[in-house]
N, C-alpha and C positions, 0 to 999 in steps of 0.2 A: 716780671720783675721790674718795678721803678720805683723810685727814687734816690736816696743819696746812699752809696756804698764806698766800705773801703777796698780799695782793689790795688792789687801788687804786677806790675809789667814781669811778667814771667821769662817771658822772650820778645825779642822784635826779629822776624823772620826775612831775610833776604832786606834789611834794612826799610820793607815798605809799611809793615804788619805786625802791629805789638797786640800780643796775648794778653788780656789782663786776667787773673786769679780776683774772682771779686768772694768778698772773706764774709761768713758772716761776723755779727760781735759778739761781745762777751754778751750771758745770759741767754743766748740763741740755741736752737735744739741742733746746731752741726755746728757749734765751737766745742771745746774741752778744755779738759785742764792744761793743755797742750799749746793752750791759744788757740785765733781761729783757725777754723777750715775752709775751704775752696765751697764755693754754694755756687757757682758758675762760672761762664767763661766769657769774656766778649773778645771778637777780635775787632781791632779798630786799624786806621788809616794811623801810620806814625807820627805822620805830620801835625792829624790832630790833635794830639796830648802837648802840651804846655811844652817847651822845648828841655828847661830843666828837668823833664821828669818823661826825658825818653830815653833809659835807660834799663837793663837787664836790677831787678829790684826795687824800682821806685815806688813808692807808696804813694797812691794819690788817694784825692777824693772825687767818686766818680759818680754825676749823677745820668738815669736811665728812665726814658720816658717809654709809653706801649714798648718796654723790651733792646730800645736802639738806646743808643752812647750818645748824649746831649754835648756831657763838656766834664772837663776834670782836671783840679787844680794838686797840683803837687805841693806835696808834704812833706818838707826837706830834711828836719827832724826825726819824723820819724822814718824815712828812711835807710836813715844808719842803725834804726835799735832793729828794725827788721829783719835786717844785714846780719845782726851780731845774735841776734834771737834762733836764727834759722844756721846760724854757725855752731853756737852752743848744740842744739836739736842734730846736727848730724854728728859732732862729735858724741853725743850720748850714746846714739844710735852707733857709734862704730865701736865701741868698748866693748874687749870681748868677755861675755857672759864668765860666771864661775862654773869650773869643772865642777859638775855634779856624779 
């Protein structure tokens, strides 16, 4: 996997170690009508992501060279619609079916 991906900080673990969700994009065979989906995982040092965008949801732009985590610039934008995307997406998901 290299080059430029979009990837979302899933978690940052014991504050040393952020999980990124790298997504693929639209038109991709593992996005949906759902928006994207998770196409891998990197964990990286927390230090290294941009300091704005060391945070639980930050959207960045992540590029990957043979496979390892080069550098990634945060998305500040879009990290609020991701916020509110993925807010909408579980409240859908908690509404409870109709009695059949």
């Amino acid at each position: 996997m290299d080059g430029s991906y979009t990837g979302v900080v899933d978690r940052i673990v014991d504050g040393e170690t952020a999980v990124i969700l790298m997504e693929a994009g639209p038109g991709c065979d593992a996005s949906s009508e759902d928006g994207p989906r998770a196409i891998d995982q990197l964990d990286v040092a927390a230090d290294r992501l941009p300091r704005e965008g060391r945070y639980e949801g930050a959207v960045l732009s992540v590029t990957v060279a043979d496979g390892e985590f080069v550098g990634a610039d945060h998305r500040e934008g879009e990290s609020e619609e991701h916020r509110e995307a993925v807010d909408e997406r579980f409240a859908r998901l908690s509404e409870r079916l109709p009695d059949r």
